[in-house]
C-alpha positions as CSV (number, residue, x, y, z in Angstrom):
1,X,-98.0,194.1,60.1
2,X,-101.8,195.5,60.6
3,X,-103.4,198.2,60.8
4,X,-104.1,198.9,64.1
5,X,-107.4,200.5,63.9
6,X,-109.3,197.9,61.4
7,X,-112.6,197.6,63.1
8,X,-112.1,199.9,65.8
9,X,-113.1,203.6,65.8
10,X,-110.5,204.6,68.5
11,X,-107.3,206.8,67.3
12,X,-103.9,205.9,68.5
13,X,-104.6,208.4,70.7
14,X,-107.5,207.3,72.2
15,X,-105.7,203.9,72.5
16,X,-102.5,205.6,74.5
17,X,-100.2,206.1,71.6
18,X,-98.4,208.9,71.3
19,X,-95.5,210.4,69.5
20,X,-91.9,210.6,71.5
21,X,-89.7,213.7,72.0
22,X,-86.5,212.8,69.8
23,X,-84.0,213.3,72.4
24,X,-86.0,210.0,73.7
25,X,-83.3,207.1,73.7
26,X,-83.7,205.5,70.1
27,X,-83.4,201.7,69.1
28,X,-82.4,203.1,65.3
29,X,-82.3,205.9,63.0
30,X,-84.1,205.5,59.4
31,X,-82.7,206.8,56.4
32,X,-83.4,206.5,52.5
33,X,-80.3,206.1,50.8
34,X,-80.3,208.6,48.0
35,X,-79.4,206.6,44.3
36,X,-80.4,208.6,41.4
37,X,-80.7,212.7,40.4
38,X,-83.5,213.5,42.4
39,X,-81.9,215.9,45.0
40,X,-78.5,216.2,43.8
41,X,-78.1,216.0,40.2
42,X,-75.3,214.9,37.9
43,X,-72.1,215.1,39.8
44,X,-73.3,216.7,42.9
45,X,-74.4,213.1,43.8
46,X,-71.3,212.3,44.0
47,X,-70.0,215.0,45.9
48,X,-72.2,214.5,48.6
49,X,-71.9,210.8,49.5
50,X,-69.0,211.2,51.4
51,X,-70.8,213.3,54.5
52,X,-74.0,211.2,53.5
53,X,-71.7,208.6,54.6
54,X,-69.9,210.5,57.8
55,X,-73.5,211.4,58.9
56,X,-74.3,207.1,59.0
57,X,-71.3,206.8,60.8
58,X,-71.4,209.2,63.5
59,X,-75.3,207.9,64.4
60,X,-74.3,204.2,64.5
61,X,-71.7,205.0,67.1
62,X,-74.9,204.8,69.6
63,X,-77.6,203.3,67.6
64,X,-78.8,201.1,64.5
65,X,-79.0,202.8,61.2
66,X,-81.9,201.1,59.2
67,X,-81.2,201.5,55.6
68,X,-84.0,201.6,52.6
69,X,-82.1,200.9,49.8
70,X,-83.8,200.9,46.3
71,X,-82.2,197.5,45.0
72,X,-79.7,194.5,46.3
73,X,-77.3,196.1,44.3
74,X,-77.8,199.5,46.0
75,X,-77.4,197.4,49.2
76,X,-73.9,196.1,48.0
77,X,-72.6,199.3,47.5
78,X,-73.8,200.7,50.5
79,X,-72.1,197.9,52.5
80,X,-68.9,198.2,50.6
81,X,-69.1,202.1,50.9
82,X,-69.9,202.3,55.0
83,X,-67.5,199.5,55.6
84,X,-64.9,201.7,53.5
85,X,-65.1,204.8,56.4
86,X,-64.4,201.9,59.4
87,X,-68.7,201.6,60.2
88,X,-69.4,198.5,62.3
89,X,-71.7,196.8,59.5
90,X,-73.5,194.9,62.6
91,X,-75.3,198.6,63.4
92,X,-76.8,198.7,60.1
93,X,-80.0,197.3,58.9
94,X,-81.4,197.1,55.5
95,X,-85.0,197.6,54.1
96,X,-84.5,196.7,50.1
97,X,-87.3,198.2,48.2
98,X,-87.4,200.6,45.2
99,X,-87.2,204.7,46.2
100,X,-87.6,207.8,44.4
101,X,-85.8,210.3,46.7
102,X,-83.5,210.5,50.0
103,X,-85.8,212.7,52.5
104,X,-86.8,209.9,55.0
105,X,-88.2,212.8,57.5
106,X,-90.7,213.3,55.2
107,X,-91.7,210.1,53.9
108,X,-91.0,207.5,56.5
109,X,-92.9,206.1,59.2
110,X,-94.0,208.1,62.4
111,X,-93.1,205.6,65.4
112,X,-95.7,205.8,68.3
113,X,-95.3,204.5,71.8
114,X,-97.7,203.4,73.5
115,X,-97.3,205.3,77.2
116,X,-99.5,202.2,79.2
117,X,-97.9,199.0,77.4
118,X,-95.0,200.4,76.1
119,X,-95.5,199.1,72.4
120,X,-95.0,200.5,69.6
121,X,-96.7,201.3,66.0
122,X,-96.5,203.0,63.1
123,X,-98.5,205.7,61.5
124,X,-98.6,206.0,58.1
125,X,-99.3,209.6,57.1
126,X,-99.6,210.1,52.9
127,X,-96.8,211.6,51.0
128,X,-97.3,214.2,47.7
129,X,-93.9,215.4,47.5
130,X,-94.4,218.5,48.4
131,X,-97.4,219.6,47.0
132,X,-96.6,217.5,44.3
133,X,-93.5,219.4,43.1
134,X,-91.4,216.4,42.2
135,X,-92.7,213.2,41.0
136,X,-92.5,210.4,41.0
137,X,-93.4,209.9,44.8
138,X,-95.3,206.7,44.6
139,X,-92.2,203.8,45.7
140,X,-91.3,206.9,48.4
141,X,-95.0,207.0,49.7
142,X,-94.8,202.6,50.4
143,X,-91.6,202.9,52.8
144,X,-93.5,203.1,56.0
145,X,-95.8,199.9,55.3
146,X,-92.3,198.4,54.3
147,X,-90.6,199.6,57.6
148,X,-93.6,198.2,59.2
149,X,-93.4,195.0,57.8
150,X,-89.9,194.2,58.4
151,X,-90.4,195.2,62.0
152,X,-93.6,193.2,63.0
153,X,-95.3,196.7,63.9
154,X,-98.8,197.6,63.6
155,X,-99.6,200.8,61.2
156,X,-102.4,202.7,60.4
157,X,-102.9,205.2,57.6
158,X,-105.1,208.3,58.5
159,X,-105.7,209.0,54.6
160,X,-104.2,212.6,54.6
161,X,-100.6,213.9,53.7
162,X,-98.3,215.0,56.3
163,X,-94.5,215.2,56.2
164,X,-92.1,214.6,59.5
165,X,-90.2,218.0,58.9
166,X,-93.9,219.7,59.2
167,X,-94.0,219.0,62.9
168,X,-92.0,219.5,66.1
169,X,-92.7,217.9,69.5
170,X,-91.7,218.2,73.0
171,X,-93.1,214.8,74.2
172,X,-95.3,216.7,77.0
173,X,-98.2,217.4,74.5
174,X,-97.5,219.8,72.4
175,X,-96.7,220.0,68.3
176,X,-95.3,223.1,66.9
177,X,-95.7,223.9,62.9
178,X,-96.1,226.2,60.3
179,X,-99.1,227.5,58.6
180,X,-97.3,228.1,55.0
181,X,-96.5,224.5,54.7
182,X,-99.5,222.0,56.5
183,X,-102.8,225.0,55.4
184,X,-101.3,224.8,51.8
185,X,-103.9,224.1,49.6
186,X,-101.2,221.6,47.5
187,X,-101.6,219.4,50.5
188,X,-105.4,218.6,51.7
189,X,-107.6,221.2,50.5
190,X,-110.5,219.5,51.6
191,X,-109.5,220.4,55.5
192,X,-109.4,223.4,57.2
193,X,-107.3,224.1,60.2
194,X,-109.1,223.0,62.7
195,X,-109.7,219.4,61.2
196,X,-105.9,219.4,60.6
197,X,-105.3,220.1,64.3
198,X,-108.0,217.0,65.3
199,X,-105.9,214.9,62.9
200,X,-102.4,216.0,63.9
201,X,-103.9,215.2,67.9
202,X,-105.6,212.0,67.1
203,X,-102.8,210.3,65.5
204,X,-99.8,211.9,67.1
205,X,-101.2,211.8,70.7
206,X,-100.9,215.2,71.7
207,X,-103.0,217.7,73.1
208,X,-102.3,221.1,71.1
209,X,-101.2,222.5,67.9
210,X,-98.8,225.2,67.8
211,X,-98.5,227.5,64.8
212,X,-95.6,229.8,63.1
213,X,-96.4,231.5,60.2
214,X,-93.6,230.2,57.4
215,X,-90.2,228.7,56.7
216,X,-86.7,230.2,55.4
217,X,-85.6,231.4,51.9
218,X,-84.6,228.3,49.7
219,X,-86.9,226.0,50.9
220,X,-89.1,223.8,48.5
221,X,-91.5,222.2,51.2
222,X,-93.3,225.3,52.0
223,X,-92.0,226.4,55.0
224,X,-90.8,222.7,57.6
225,X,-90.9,224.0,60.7
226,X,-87.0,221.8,61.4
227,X,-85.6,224.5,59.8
228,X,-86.5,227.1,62.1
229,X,-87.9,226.0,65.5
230,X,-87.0,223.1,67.4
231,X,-87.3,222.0,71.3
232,X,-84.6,221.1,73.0
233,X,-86.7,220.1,76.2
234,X,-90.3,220.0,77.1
235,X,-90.4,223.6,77.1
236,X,-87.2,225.5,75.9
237,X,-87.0,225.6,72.0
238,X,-84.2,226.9,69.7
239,X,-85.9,229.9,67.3
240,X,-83.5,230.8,64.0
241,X,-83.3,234.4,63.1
242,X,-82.0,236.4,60.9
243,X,-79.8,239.8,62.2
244,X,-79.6,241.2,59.2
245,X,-82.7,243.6,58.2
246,X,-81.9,243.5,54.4
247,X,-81.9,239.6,54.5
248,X,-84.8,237.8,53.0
249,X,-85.7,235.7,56.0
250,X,-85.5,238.6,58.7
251,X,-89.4,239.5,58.4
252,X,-90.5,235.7,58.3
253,X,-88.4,234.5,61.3
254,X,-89.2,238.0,63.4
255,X,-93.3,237.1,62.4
256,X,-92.3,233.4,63.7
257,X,-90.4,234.8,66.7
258,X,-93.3,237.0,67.9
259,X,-96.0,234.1,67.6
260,X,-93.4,231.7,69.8
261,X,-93.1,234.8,72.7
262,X,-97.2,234.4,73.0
263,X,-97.5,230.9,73.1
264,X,-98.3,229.0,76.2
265,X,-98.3,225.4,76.7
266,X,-100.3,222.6,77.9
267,X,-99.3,223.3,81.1
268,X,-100.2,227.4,81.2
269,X,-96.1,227.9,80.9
270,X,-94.4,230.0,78.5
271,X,-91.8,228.6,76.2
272,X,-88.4,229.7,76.9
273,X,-86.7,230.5,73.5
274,X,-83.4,230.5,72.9
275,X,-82.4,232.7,69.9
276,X,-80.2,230.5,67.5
277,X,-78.8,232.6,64.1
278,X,-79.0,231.7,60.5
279,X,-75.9,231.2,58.7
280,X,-74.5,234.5,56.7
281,X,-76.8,232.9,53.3
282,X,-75.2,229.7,51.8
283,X,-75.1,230.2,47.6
284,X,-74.1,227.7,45.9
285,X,-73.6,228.1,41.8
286,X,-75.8,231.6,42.9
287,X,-78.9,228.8,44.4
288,X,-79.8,230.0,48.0
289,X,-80.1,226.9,49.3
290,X,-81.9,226.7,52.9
291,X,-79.3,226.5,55.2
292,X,-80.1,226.4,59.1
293,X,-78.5,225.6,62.1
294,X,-81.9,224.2,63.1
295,X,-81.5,221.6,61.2
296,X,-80.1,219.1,63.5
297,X,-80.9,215.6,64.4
298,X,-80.9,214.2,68.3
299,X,-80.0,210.8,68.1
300,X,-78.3,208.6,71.2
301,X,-74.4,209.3,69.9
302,X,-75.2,213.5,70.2
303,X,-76.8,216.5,68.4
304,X,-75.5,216.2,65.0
305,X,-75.5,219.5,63.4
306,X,-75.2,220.7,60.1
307,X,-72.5,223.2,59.4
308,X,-71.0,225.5,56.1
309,X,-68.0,226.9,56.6
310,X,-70.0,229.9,57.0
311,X,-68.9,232.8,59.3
312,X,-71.6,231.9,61.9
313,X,-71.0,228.1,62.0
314,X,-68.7,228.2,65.8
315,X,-71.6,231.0,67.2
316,X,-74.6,228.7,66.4
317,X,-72.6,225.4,67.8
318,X,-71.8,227.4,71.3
319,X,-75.4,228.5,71.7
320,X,-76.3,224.5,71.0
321,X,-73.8,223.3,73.3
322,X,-75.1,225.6,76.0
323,X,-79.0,224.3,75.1
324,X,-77.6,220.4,75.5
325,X,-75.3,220.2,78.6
326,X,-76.1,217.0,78.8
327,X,-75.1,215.6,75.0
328,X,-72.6,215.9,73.6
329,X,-72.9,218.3,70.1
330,X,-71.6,216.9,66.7
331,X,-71.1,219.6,64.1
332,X,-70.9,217.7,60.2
333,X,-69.8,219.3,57.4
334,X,-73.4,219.4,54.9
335,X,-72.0,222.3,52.2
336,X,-72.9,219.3,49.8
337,X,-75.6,217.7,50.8
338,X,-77.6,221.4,51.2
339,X,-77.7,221.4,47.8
340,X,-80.4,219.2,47.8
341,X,-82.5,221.7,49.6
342,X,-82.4,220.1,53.2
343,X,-79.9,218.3,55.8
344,X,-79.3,215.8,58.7
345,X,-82.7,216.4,60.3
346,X,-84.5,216.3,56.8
347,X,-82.9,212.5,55.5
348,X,-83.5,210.8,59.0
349,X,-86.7,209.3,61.3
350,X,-86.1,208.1,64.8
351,X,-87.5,205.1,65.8
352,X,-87.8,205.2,69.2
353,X,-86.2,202.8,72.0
354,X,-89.3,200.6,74.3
């Protein structure tokens, strides 16, 4: 492991890197496996290991899982646990180091490909937390250097925080996130959004910077844009909204919705937007917890998709279905693990496949 830039001013841009669509074929998925209270306090810990669990097993049916787990006896369990549902323990990997929360999207390494040699690096963006809403972060903010480490990759560290559920690519140039969540003065105040753009370009290797204006009701990062706009190809995205005028998230996602309809891309094209609908609100112990179809993770197995037992659960898989006919579309049961305020997409980095 090095940094890849030590002694050179080029970015991973300027050196060819750049950062992979996710429905590009992946060597393994990266999760953090949660341990302690957290996301999910006392007994809701519990309750959500078993489709913590059913989500490891459904992505190693085409991939590796690699595993952070916060201590060898963590990794027992783990083992025992996954080997309990019938997981081929040969698809799983393990990273032991110690961990302060489960949101591996967030605080996990960004994998780069190189598009000339076809190698592959890590950048290794800061993490706060959130703004710095729930420490301690520190063990959470070491896992990419770990990652990087026990894969022999190259990293580099720009110096400022970013979080993977922030940002959205299409793997043709363009980034798409949220002004309520990356101009937040709780995450660099010292840059404005123009010097947030050069970073986001220099070190993810693309050539523009999208914005929406915010993120859904329930959320505690400010507004991730995977909650609420994803592409599904280089230039069709999925858009949530909210039908219902008296719902909380109707003016947001209609603000968001307007700003995608003028966008144009790298290319001069428009994006086609497919409309995708928020679950009917998903209370739990009277906590609106951020629920979203949009939440979903493309890995090589399918499109794993949370769902709530909400009204709206079969409507949002058969618009999804329709927006992969090529992959096959995995609905999992997360009416625990939302709790935590996040899902599938949320807990997992790709790593992609060279």
């Amino acid at each position: 492991m090095s940094d890849l830039l030590t002694g050179s001013a080029a970015t991973p841009k300027e050196l060819g890197f750049t950062f992979p669509a996710e429905w590009h074929p992946h060597r393994a998925t990266w999760l953090t496996f949660p341990h302690n209270d957290a996301s999910w306090q006392g007994e809701r810990l519990g309750k959500m290991r078993p489709q913590y669990l059913e989500f490891i097993k459904t992505i190693s049916l085409g991939e590796q899982v690699g595993i952070v787990a916060n201590d060898e006896k963590l990794k027992g369990y783990i083992s025992e646990a996954l080997d309990g549902v019938g997981v081929d323990l040969s698809k799983i990997e393990f990273v032991v180091k110690p961990t302060n929360d489960a949101w591996c999207r967030d605080h996990g390494p960004a994998f780069l490909i190189n598009k000339n040699s076809g190698e592959k690096m890590i950048v290794d963006w800061g993490h706060n937390a959130w703004g710095g809403k729930y420490p301690p972060y520190d063990d959470d903010n070491r896992t990419p250097a770990a990652i990087a480490a026990h894969l022999g990759l190259p990293l580099t560290s720009p110096g400022i925080i970013m979080e993977g559920g922030a940002v959205e690519f299409n793997g043709a140039g363009s980034v798409l996130t949220s002004k309520s969540c990356l101009l937040n003065l709780n995450r660099n105040p010292h840059l404005n959004q123009g010097q947030i753009e050069e970073f986001l370009c220099n070190f993810y290797g693309v050539e523009q910077v999208l914005w929406v204006e915010g993120g859904i009701e329930g959320d505690d990062t400010d507004g991730h844009i995977d909650d609420t706009t994803r592409f599904v190809n280089e230039d069709t995205i999925v858009a949530a909204v909210e039908h219902d005028p008296h719902d909380d998230n109707y003016g947001i996602l209609q603000t968001n919705l307007s700003m995608l309809k003028a966008m144009r891309l790298v290319n001069g094209k428009q994006l086609n937007i497919i409309e995708l609908p928020m679950p009917k609100a998903v209370i739990i112990d009277d906590f609106r917890t951020p629920g979203s179809y949009a939440n979903f993770l493309i890995c090589n197995a399918g499109v794993i998709v949370p769902v709530f037992e909400n009204p709206n659960d079969a409507v949002a898989i058969d618009i999804l279905e329709k927006a992969f006919p090529d992959r096959k579309v995995i609905p999992l049961k997360a009416t625990e693990i939302i709790w935590g305020q996040g899902s599938f997409h949320c807990l997992s980095q790709q790593e992609p496949l060279v």
